[in-house]
VEXPANU-885208 format. One record per atom (N, C-alpha, C): residue number from 1; atom name; x, z, y; residue in one letter. Coordinates in pm, whole numbers. Atoms other than C-alpha are relative to their C-alpha. Layout:
N
PT/k/a/c1/c3/c2/r
PT/NUM/CA/X/Z/Y/a
...
end
This chain:
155
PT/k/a/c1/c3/c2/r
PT/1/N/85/0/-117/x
PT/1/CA/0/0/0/x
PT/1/C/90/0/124/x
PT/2/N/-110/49/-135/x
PT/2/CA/158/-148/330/x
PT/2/C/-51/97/128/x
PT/3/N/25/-76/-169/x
PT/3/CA/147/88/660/x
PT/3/C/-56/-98/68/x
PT/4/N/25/62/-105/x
PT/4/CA/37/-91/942/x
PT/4/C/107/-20/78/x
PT/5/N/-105/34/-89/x
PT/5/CA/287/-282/1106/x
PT/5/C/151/26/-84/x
PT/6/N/-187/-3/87/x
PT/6/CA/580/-213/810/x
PT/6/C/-30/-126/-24/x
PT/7/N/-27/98/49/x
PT/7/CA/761/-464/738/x
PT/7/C/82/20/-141/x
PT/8/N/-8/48/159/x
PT/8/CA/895/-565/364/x
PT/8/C/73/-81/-26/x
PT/9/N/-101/118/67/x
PT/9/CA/1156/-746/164/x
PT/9/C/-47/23/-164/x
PT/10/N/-69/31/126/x
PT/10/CA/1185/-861/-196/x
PT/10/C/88/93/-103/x
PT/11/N/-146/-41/65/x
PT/11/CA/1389/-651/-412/x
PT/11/C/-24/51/-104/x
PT/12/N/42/-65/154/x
PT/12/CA/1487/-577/-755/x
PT/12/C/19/129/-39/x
PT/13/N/-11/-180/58/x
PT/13/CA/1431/-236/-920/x
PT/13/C/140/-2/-134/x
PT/14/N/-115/-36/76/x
PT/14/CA/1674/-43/-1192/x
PT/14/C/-79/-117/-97/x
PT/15/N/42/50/127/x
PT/15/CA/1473/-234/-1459/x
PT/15/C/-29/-135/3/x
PT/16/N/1/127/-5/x
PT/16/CA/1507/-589/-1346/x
PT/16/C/-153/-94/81/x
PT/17/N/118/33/-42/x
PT/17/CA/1116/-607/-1209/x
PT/17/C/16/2/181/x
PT/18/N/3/-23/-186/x
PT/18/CA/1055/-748/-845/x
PT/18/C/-82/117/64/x
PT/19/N/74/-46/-73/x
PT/19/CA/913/-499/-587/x
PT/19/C/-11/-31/137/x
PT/20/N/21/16/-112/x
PT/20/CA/792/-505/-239/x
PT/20/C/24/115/66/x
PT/21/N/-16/-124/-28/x
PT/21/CA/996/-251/-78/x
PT/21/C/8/-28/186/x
PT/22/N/23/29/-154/x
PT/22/CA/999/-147/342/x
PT/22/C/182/-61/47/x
PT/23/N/-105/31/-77/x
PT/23/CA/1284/-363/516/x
PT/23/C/83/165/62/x
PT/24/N/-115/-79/-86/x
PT/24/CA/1550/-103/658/x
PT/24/C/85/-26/59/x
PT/25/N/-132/35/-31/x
PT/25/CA/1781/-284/805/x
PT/25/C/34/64/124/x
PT/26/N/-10/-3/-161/x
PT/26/CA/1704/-186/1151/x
PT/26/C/43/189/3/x
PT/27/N/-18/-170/-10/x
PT/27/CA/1726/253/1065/x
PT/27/C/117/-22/-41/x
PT/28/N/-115/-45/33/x
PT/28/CA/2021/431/1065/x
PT/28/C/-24/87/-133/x
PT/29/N/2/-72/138/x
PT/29/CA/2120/582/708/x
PT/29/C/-31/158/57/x
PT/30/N/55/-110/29/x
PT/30/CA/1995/906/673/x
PT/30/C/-17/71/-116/x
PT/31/N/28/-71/57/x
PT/31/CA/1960/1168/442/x
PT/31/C/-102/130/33/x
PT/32/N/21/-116/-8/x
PT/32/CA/1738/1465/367/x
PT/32/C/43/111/-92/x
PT/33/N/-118/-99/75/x
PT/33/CA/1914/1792/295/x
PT/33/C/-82/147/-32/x
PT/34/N/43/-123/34/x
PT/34/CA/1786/2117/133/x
PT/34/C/99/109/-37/x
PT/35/N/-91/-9/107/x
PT/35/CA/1991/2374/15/x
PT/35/C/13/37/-138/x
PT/36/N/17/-28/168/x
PT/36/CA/2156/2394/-310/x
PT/36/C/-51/121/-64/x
PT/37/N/33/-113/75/x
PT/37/CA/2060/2617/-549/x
PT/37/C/177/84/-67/x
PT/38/N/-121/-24/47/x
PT/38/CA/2440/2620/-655/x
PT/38/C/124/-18/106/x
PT/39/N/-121/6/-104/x
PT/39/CA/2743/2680/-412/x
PT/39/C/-63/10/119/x
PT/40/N/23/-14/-123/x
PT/40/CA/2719/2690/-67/x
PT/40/C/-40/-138/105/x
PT/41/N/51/141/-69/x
PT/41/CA/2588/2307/27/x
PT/41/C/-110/-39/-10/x
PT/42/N/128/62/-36/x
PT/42/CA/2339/2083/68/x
PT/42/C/-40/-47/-157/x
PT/43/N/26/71/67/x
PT/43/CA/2164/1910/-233/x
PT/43/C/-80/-122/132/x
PT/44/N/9/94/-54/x
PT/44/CA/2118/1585/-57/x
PT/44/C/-96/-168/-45/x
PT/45/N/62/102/87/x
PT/45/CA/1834/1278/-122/x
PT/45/C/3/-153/130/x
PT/46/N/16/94/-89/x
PT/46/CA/1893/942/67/x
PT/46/C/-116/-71/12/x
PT/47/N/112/81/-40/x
PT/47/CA/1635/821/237/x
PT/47/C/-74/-126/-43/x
PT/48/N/56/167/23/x
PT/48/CA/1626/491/192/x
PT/48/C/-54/1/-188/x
PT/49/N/69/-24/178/x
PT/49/CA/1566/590/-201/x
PT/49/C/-157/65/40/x
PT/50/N/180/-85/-38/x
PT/50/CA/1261/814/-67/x
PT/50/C/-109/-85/43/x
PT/51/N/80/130/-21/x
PT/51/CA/1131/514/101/x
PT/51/C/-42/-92/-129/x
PT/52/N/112/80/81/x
PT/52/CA/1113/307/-188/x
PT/52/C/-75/44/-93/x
PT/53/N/43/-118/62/x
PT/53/CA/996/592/-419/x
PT/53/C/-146/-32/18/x
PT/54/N/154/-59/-55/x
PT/54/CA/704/621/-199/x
PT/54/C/-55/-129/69/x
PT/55/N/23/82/-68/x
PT/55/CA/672/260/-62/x
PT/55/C/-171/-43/-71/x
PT/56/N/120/67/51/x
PT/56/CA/349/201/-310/x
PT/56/C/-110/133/-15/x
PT/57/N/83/-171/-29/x
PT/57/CA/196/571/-245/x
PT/57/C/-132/-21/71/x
PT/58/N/114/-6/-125/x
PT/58/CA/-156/613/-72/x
PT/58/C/68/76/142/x
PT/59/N/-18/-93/-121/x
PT/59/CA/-116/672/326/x
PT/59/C/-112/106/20/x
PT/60/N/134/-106/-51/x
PT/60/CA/-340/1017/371/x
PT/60/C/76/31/196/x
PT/61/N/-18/-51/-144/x
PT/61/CA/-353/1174/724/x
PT/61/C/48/132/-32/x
PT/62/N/-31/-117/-18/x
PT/62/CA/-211/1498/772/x
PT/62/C/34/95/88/x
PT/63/N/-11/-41/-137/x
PT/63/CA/-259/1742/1048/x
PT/63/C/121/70/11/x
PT/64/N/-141/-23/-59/x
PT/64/CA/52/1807/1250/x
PT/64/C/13/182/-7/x
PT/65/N/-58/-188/24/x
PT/65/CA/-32/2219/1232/x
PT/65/C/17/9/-107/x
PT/66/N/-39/12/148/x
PT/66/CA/-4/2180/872/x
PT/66/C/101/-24/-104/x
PT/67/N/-120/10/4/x
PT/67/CA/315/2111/881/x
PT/67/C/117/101/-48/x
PT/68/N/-52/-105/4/x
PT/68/CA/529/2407/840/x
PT/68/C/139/9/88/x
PT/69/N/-100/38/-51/x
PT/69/CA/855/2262/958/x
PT/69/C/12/-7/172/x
PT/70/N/-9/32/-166/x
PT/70/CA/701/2223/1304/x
PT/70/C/92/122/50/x
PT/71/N/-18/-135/-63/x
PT/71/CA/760/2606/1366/x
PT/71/C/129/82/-6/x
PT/72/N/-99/-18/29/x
PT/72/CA/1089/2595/1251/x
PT/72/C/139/-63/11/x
PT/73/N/-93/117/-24/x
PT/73/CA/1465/2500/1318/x
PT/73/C/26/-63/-138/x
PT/74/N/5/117/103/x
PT/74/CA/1463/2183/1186/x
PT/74/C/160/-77/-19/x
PT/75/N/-56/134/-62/x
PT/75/CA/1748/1916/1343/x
PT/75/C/158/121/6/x
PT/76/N/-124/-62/-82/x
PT/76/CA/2011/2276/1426/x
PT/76/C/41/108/-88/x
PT/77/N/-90/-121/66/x
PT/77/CA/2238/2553/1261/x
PT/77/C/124/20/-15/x
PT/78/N/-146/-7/-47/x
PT/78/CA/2558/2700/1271/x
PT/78/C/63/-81/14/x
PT/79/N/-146/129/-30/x
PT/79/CA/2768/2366/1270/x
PT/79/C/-54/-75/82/x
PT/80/N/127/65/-37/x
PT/80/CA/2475/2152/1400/x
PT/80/C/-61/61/111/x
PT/81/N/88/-75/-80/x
PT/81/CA/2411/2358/1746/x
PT/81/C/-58/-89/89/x
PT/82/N/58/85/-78/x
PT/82/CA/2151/2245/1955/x
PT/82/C/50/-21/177/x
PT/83/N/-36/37/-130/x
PT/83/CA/2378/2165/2271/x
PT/83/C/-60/-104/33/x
PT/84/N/26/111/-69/x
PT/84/CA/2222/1969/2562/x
PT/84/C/-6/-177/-38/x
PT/85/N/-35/115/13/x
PT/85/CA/2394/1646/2431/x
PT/85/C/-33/-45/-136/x
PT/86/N/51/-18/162/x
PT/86/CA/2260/1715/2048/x
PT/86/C/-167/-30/76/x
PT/87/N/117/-22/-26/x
PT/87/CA/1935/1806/2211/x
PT/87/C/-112/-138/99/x
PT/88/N/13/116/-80/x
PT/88/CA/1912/1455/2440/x
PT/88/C/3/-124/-128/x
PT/89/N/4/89/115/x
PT/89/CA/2022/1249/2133/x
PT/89/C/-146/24/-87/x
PT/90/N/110/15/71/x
PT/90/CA/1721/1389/1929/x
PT/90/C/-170/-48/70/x
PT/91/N/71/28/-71/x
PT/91/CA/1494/1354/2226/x
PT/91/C/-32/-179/8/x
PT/92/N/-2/129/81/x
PT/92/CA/1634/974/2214/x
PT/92/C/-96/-67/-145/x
PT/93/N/24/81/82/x
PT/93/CA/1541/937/1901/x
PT/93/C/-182/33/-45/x
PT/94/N/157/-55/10/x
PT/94/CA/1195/1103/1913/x
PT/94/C/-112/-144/94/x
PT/95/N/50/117/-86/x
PT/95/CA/1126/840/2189/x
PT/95/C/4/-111/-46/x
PT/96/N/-73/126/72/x
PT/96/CA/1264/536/1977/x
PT/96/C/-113/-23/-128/x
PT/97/N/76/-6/113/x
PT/97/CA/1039/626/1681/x
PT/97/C/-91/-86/-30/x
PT/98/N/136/110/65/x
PT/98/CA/824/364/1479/x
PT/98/C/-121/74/-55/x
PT/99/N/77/-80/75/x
PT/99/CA/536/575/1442/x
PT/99/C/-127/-88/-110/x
PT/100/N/81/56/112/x
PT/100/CA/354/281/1206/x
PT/100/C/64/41/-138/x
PT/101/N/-73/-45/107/x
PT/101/CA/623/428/945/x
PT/101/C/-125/101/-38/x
PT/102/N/113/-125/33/x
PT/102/CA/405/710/762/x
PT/102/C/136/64/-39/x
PT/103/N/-77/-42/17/x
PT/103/CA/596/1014/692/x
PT/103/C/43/31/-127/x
PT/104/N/-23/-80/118/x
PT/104/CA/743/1131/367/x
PT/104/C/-46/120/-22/x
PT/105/N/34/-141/41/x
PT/105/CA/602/1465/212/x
PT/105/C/60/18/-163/x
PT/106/N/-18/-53/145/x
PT/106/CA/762/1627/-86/x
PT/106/C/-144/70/-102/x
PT/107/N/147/-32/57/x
PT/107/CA/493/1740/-356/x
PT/107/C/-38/178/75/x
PT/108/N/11/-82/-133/x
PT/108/CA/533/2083/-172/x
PT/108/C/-58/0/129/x
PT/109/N/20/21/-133/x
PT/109/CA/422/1922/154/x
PT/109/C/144/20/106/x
PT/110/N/-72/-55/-48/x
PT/110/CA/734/1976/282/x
PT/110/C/131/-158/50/x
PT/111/N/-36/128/-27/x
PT/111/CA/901/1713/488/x
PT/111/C/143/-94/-72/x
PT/112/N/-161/17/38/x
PT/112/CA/1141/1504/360/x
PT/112/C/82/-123/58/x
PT/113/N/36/130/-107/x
PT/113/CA/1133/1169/619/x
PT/113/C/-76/-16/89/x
PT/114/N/147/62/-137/x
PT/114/CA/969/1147/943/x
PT/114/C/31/154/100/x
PT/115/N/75/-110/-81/x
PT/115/CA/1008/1470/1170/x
PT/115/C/43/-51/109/x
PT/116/N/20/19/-146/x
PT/116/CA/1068/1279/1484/x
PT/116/C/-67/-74/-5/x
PT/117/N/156/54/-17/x
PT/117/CA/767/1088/1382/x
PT/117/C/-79/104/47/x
PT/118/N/91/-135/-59/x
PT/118/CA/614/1461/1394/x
PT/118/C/-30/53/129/x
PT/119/N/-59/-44/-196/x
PT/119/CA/812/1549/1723/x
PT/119/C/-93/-105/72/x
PT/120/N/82/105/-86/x
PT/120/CA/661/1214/1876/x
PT/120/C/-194/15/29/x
PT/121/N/187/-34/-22/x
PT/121/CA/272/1303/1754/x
PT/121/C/-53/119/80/x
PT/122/N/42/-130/-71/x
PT/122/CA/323/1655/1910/x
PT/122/C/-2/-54/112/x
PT/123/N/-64/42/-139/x
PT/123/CA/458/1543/2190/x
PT/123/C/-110/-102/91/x
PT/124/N/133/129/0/x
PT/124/CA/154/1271/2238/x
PT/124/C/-133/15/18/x
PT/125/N/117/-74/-4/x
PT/125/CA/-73/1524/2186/x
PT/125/C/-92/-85/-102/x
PT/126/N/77/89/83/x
PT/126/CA/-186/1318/1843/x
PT/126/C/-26/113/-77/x
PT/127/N/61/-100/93/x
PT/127/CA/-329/1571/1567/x
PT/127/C/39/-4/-122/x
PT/128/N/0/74/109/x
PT/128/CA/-248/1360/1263/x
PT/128/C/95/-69/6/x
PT/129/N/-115/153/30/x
PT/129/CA/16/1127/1142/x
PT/129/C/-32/-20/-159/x
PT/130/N/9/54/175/x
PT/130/CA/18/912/832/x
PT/130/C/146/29/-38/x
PT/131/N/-76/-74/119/x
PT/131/CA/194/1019/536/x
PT/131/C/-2/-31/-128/x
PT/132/N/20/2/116/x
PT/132/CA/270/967/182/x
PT/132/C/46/120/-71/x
PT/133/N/-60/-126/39/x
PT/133/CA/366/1252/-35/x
PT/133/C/-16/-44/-166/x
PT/134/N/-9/-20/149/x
PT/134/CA/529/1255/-348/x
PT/134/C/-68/68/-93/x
PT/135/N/78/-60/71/x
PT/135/CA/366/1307/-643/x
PT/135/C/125/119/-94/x
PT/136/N/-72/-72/31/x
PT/136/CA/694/1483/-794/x
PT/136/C/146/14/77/x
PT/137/N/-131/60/-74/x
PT/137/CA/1047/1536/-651/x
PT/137/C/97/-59/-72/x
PT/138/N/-127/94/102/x
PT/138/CA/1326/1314/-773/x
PT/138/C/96/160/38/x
PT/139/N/-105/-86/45/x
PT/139/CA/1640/1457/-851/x
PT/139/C/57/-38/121/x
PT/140/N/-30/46/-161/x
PT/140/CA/1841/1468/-511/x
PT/140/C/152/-91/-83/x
PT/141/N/-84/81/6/x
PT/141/CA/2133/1191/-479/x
PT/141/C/128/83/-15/x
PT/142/N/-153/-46/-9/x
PT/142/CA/2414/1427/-393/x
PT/142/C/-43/120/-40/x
PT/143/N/-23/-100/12/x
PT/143/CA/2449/1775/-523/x
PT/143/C/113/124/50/x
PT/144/N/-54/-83/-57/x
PT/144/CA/2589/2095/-332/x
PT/144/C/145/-87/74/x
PT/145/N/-77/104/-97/x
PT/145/CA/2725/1800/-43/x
PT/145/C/14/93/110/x
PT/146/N/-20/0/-166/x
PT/146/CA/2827/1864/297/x
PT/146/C/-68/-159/80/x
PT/147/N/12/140/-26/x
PT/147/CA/2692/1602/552/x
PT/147/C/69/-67/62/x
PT/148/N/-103/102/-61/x
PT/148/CA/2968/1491/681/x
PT/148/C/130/-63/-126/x
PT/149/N/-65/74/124/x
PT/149/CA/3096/1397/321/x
PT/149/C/-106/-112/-73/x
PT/150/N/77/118/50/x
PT/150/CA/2822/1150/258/x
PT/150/C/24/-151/74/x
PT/151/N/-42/166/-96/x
PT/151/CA/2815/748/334/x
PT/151/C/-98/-8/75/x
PT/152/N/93/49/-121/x
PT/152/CA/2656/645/648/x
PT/152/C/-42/-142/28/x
PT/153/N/-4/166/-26/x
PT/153/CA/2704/255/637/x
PT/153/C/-98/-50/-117/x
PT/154/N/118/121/100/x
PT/154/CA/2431/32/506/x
PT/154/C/82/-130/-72/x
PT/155/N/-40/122/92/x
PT/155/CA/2501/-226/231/x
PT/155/C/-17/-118/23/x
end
């Protein structure tokens, strides 16, 4: 099921079958990071896997107080402080946002793609944003990572 206004490429899955997954060329790589359960890092799931995961998901609505993440630091923490010039860049990118994307939800509800789609609906004074939400969680890509030891460059 296509968002409104995504766009789509061609591409083959692990098992040789075509799908219709969302173009990315234009986002910057990204990850979402939780932490591990083991050591002191991140378990880490790249995005662009979450996207196609969830590219054939129903979009539901989901109200923005329902969120949990709103009420919480999200984007900042000890290494990651929210200085002025941190705090202007996310503002940037809150403003930049494709809000025809729908957001990711883990089966939790718990974000795992999209919170400056969120930032943008607050901010807009919208109530709702579209969303897909996993029906289970994958296994994350990187285990007990740092994020400044992951790849950033698109293929």
């Amino acid at each position: 099921m296509v968002g409104e206004g995504e766009s789509r490429r061609v591409a083959a899955t692990n098992d040789g079958m075509l799908s219709c997954v969302p173009d990315l060329s234009d986002m910057r790589k990204q990850y979402h990071f939780w932490p591990s359960a083991v050591g002191d890092g991140f378990d880490a799931w790249d995005v662009d896997r979450l996207i196609a995961l969830a590219a054939e998901l129903p979009v539901e609505q989901v109200d923005v107080e329902s969120i949990d993440e709103v009420d919480s630091v999200y984007w900042f923490d000890d290494v990651q402080r929210p200085t002025v010039r941190a705090v202007i860049e996310h503002a940037r990118l809150i403003d930049e946002v494709d809000a025809s994307h729908p957001i990711i939800l883990g089966p939790d509800g718990r974000v795992m793609d999209g919170m400056h789609r969120i930032a943008r609906a607050l901010r807009d004074g919208r109530s709702h944003v579209d969303a897909r939400r996993l029906p289970t969680l994958p296994p994350p890509d990187h285990r007990n990572a740092r994020a400044d030891e992951l790849p950033y460059e698109r293929d």
